[in-house]
VOGU-3710 file (C-alpha; in Angstrom, 3 decimals, decimal comma):
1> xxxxxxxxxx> -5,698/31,274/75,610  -5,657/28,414/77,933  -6,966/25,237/76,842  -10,419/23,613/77,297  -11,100/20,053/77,934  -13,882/18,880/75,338  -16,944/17,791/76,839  -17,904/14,139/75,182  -21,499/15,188/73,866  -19,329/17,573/71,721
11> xxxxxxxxxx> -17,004/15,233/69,975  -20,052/14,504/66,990  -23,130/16,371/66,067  -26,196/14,082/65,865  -27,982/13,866/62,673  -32,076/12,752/62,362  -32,435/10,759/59,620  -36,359/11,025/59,632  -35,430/14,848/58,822  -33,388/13,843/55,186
21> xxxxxxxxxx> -36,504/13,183/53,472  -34,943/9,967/51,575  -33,879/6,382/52,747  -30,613/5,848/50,510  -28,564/8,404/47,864  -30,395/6,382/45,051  -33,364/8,171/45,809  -31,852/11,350/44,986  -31,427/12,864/41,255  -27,159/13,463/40,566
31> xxxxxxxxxx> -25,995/16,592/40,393  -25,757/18,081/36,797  -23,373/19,960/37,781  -19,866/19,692/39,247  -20,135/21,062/42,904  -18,558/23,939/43,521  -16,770/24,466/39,821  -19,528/26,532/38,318  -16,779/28,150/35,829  -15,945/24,475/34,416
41> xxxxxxxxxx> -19,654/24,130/33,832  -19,619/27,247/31,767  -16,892/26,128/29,999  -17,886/22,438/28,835  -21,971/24,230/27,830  -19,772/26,515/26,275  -17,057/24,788/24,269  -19,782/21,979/23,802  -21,738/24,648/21,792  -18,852/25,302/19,254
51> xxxxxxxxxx> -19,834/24,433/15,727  -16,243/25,367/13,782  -13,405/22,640/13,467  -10,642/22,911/15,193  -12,163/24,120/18,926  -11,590/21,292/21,624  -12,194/21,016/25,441  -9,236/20,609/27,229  -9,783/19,885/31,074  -6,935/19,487/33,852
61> xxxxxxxxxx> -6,769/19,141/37,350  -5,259/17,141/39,766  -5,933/13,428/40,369  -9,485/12,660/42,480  -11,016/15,352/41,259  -13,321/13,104/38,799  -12,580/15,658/35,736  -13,675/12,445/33,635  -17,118/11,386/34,908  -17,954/15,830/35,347
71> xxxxxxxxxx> -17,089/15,681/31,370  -18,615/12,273/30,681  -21,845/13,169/32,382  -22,406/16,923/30,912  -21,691/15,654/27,185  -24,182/12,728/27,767  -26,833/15,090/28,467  -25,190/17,363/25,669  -25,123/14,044/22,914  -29,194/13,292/23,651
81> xxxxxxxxxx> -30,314/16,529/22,416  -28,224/16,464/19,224  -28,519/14,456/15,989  -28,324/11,158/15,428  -25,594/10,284/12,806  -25,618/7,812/10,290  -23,846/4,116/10,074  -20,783/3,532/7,803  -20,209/0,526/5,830  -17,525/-0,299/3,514
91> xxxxxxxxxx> -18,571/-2,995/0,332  -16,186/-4,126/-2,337  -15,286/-2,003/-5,168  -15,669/-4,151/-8,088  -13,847/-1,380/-10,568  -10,353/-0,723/-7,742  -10,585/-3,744/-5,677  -8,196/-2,752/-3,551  -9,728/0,495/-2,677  -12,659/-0,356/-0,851
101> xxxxxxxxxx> -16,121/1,906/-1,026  -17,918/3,596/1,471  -21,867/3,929/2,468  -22,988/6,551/4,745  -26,384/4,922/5,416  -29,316/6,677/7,972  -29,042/5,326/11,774  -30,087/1,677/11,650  -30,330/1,102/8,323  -26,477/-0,568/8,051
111> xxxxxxxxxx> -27,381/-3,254/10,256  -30,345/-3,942/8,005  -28,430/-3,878/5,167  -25,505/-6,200/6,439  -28,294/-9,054/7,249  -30,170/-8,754/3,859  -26,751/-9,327/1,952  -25,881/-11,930/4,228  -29,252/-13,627/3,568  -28,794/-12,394/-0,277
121> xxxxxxxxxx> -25,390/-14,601/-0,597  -27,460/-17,219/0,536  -30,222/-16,917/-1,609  -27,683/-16,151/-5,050  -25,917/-19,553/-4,110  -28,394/-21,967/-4,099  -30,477/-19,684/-7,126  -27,585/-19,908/-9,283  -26,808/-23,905/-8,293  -30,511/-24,139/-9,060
131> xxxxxxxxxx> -30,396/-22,440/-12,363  -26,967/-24,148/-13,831  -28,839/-27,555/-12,542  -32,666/-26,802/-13,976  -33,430/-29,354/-17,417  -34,274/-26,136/-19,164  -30,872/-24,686/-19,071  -28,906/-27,767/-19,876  -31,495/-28,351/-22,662  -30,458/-24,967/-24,313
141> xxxxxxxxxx> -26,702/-25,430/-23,425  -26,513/-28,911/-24,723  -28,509/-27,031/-27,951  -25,522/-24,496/-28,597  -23,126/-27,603/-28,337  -25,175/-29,622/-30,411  -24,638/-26,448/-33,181  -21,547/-26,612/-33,164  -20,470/-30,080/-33,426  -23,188/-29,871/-36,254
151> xxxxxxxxxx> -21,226/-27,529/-38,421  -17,882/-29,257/-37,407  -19,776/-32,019/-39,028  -21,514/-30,575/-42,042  -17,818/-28,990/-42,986  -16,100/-32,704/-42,504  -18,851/-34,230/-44,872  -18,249/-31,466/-47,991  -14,925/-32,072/-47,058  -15,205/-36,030/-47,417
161> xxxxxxxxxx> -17,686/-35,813/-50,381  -15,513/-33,675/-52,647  -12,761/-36,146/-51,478  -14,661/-38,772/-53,120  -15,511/-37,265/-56,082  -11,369/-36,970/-56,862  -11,075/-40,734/-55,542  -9,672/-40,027/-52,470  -10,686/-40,664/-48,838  -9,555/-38,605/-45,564
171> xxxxxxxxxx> -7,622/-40,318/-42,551  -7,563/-38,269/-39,066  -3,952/-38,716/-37,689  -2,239/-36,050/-34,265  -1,584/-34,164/-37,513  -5,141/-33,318/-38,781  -6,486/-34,801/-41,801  -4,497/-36,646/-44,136  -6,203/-37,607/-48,271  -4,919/-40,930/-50,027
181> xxxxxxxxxx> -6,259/-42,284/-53,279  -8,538/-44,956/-53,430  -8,955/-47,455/-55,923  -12,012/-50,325/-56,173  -12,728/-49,246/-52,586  -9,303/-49,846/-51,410  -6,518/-47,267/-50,359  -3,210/-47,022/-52,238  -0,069/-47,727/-50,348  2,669/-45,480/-50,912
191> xxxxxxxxxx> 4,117/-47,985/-53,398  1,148/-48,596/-55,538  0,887/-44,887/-56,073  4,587/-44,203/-57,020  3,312/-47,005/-59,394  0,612/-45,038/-60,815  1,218/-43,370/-64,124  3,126/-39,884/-63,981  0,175/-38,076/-65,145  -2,722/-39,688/-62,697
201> xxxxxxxxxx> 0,109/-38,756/-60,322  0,068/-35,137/-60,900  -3,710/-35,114/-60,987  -4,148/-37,004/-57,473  -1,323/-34,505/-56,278  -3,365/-31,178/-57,750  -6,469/-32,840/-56,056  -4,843/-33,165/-52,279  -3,268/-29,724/-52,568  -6,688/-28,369/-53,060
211> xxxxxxxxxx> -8,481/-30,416/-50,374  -5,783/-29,551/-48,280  -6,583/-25,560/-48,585  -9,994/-26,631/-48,479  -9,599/-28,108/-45,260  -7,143/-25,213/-43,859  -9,912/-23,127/-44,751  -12,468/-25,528/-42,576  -10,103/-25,212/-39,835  -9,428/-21,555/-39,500
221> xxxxxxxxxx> -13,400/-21,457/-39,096  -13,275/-23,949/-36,585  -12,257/-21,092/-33,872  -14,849/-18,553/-34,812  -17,520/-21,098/-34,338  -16,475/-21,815/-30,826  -16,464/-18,192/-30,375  -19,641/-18,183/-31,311  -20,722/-21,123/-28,962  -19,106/-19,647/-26,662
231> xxxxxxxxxx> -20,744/-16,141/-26,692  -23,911/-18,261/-27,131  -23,217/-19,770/-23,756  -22,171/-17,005/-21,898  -25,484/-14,800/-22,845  -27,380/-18,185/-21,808  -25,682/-17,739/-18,481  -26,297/-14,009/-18,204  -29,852/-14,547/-19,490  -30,308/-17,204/-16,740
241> xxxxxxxxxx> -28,377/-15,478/-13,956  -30,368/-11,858/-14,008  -34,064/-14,457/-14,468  -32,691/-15,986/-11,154  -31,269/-12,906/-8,657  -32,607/-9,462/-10,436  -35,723/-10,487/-8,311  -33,772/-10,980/-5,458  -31,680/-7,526/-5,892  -34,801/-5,530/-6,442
251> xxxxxxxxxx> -36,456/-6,602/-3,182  -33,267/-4,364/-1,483  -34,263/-1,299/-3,433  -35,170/1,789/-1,844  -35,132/0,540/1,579  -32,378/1,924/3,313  -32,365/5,830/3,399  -32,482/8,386/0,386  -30,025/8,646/-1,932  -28,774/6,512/-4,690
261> xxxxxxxxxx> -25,844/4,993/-3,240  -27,459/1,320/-2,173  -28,837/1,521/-5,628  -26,033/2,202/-7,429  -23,723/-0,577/-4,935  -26,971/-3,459/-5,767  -26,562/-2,695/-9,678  -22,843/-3,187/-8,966  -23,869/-6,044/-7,569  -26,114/-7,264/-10,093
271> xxxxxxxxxx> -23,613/-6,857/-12,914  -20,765/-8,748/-11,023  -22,922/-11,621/-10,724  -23,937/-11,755/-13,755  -20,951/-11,448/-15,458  -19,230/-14,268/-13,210  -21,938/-16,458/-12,524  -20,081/-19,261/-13,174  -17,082/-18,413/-11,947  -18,574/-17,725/-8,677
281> xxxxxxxxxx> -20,233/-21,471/-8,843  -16,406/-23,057/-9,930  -15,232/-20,392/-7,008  -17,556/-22,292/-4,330  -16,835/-25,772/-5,056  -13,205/-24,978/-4,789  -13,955/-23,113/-1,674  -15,739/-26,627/-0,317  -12,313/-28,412/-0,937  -10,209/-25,775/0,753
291> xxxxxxxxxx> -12,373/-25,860/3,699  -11,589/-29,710/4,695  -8,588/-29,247/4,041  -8,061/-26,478/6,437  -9,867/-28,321/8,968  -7,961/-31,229/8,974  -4,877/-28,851/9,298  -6,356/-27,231/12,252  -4,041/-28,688/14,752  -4,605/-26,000/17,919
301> xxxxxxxxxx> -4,493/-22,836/18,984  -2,772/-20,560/16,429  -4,736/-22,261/13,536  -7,600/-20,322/11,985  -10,959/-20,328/13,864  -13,792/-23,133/12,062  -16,282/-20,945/12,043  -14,148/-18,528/10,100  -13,418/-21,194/7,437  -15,976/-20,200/4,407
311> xxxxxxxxxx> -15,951/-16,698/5,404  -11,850/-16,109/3,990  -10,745/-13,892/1,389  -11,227/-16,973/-1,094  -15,315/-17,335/-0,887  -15,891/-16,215/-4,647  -19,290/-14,404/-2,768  -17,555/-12,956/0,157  -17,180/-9,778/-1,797  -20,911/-9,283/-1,660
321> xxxxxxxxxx> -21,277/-8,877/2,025  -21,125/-5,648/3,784  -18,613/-4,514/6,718  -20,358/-2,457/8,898  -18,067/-0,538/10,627  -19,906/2,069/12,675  -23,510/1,297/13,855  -25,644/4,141/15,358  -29,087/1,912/15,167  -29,034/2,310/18,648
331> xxxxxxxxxx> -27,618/5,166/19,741  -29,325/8,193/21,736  -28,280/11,153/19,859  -24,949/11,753/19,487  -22,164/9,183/20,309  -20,132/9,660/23,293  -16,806/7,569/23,091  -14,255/7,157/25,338  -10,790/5,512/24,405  -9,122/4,559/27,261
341> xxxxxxxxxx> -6,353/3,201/25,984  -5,710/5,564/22,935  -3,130/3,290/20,586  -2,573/4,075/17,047  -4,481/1,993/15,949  -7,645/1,983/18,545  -7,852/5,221/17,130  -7,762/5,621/13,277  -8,418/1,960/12,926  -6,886/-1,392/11,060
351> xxxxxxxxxx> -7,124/-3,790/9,084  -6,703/-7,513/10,086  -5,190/-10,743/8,313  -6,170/-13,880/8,795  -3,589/-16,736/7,864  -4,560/-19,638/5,075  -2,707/-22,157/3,507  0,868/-20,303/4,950  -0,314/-17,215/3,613  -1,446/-13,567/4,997
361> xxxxxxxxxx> -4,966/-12,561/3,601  -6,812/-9,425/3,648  -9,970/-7,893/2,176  -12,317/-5,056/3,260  -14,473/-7,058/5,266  -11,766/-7,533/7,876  -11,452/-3,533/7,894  -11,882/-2,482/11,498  -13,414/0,597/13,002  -11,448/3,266/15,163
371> xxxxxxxxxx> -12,382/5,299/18,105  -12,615/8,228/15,257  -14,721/6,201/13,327  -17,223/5,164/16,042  -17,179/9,140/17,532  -18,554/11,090/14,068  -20,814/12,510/14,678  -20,299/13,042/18,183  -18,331/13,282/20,794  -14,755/11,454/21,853
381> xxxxxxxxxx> -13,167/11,615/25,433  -9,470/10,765/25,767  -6,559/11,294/28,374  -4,067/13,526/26,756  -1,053/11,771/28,608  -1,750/8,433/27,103  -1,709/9,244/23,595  1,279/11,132/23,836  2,538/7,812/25,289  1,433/5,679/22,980
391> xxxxxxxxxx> 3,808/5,527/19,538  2,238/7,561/16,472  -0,875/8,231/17,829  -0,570/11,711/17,941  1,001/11,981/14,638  -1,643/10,357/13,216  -4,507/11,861/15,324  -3,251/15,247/13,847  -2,687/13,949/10,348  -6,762/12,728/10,507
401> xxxxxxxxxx> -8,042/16,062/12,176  -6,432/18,273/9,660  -7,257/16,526/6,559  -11,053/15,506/8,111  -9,964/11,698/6,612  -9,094/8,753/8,438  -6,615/6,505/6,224  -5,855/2,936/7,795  -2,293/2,055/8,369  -0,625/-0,056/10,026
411> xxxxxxxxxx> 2,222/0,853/11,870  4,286/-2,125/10,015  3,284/0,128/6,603  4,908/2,995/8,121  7,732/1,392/9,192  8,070/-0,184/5,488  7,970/-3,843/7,181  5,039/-5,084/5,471  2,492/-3,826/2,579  -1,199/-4,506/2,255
421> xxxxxxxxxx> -3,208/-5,098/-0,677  -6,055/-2,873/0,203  -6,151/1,196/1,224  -9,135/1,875/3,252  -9,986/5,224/4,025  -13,234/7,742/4,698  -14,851/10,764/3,580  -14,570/13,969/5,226  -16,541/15,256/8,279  -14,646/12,949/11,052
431> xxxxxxxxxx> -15,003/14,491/14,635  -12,552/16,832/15,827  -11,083/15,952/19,409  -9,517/17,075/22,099  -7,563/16,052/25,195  -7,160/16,442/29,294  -4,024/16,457/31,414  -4,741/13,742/34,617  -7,859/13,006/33,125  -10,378/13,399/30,100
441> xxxxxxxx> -11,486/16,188/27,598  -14,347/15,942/25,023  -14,622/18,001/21,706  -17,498/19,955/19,938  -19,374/17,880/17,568  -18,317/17,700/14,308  -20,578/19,115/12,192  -22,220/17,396/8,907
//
């Protein structure tokens, strides 16, 4: 066939824009569907729709083809229609310390309860500095002292009176007390009584020897009565600690979602403080000195931050505070996450140290959430390639989706490099996930 020449009116077709019906693409509504993969649409409504562990979405295809914002999109629109799952908090364990407790709380309510035990530390410090400082209490605690001393006294006056009625007197020396005999108001030296006649002698000696048990006797009761002072003071303290935060516990009742478990963590609460109320005050004060020291040690970057100073491992009412891990307050339905860069730990999680005084310190509230964490409930999106790229994160991806728990470890722990002093880990009914080749893949929902 011979060739044509091309005219130049055919070289573009002209296009009306009066006949689109729109001025720019942001007029229009997206597609909800890819175009032109109608079968991957029926697959992501279907896999999406999976309720059993263990079923995943895996999408491939090559590069351009925007597999990630086609899966993104459809489990967006999937996620709004679905539950909303709760927030996760972990509080200190006051019976295993080191194995931190976990609240599943309704959607909202975490972040509630973080900033009324925040504003509850508050409130217990300066209610218990109040309380130790109030007229009343040191009345009563200078009372119990006063009791005391009294019997100390009353028990050094029978002691002092029978003295007197054998003609002795008692002398305190680093010893204890020491009985010598007196005569027309005067002590004997050692050489006027070696003086005295054999018989007096005897008698003044049978006289000490009993004063002496007497006063043995006096001082093996000496300890039980400052047991008993000392029980006396710590039920003062108790008595005066629940007066001055019960009411400030029992405003938190009841407020975040059904279920005991808030209850059960205030009376926890409660208790502790009671029991350590003083402590906690001694803790504080020591807290204050540590602090200025730190910050005249903060010499530049490296050092820990001010603001963290107070907020360490060593605030003796750090342990009341809640670490809210996951918060779903304000999310649309189900979470959608996507991990882009799918390390070990970015997934299950990890727990941080801050350095004080030359030393490594931990607790739970420096426990930090994973993608795992922050996807139950939902959905989470991640490119298959990069966690098999990135060391032990599909090990322990597996390890979490088979036993449905996430357990926190570093990768120093599993290299045997370094231990920590808390184990952190989760309930059951973390997400199941899945991966893409070139590009993401979602999961079903987890269920519960």
């Amino acid at each position: 066939m011979p060739v044509q020449e091309l005219a130049v009116d055919k070289l573009y077709r002209a296009c009306d824009p009066d006949q689109l019906g729109f001025q720019t693409t942001a007029d229009l509504e997206p597609l909800e569907d890819p175009l032109g993969q109608p079968r991957a649409a029926e697959a992501l409504q279907f896999g999406t729709r999976i309720r059993h562990s263990g079923y995943n979405i895996y999408a491939l295809g090559p590069p351009g083809t925007e597999q990630f914002q086609v899966v993104r999109e459809h489990i967006k629109r999937q996620a709004v229609q679905e539950e909303q799952p709760g927030d996760w908090c972990y509080v200190y364990n006051f019976e295993e310390p080191h194995k931190p407790r976990v609240l599943n709380l309704t959607p909202g309510c975490g972040r509630k309860l973080s900033t009324a035990m925040n504003r509850l530390v508050e409130e217990v410090r300066n209610a218990l500095k109040a309380a130790f400082e109030s007229e009343a209490f040191q009345n009563r605690a200078q009372s119990i002292q006063e009791e005391f001393r009294e019997k100390q006294q009353h028990a050094l006056e029978e002691l002092q009176e029978e003295a007197r009625e054998h003609n002795l007197t008692t002398h305190r020396t680093p010893q204890g007390l020491v009985f010598a005999p007196v005569r027309n108001g005067e002590t004997l030296s050692p050489q006027e009584f070696q003086e005295l006649p054999e018989d007096e002698r005897k008698k003044i000696e049978s006289a000490v020897e009993e004063l002496q048990k007497l006063s043995q006797r006096m001082f093996q009761s000496t300890p039980a009565w400052e047991r008993e002072a000392r029980d006396k003071i710590r039920d003062l303290n108790r008595e005066v600690t629940r007066y001055a935060v019960k009411p400030l516990i029992d405003e938190l009742r009841g407020q975040y979602g059904p279920g005991d478990q808030v209850d059960t963590y205030l009376d926890a609460v409660e208790t502790d403080i009671v029991e350590n109320a003083r402590e906690l005050i001694a803790a504080e004060g020591e807290q204050s000195q540590q602090q200025q020291q730190l910050q005249r040690m903060l010499q530049g970057p490296g050092h820990a931050d001010e603001s963290q100073i107070g907020q360490t491992a060593g605030d003796g009412l750090r342990r009341y505070r809640i670490n809210l891990i996951v918060d779903n307050g304000d999310t649309d339905g189900a979470p959608v996450v996507h991990e882009d860069n799918p390390t070990y730990q970015n997934l299950l999680g990890r727990v941080e140290h801050m350095a004080q005084m030359g030393a490594l310190i931990t607790d739970f509230n420096m426990i930090k959430a994973g993608a795992l964490h922050r996807a139950n409930g939902g959905y989470l999106i991640l490119d298959a390639r990069k966690v098999l790229q990135q060391p032990y994160a599909w090990e322990g991806l597996k390890r979490a989706l088979r036993s449905r728990q996430i357990k926190i470890e570093s990768l120093a722990q599993i290299y045997s490099l370094v231990s920590s002093a808390i184990t952190p880990t989760t309930p059951d009914h973390i997400p199941p996930v899945s991966f893409s080749d070139h590009g993401p893949a979602t999961d079903a929902r987890a269920r519960g």
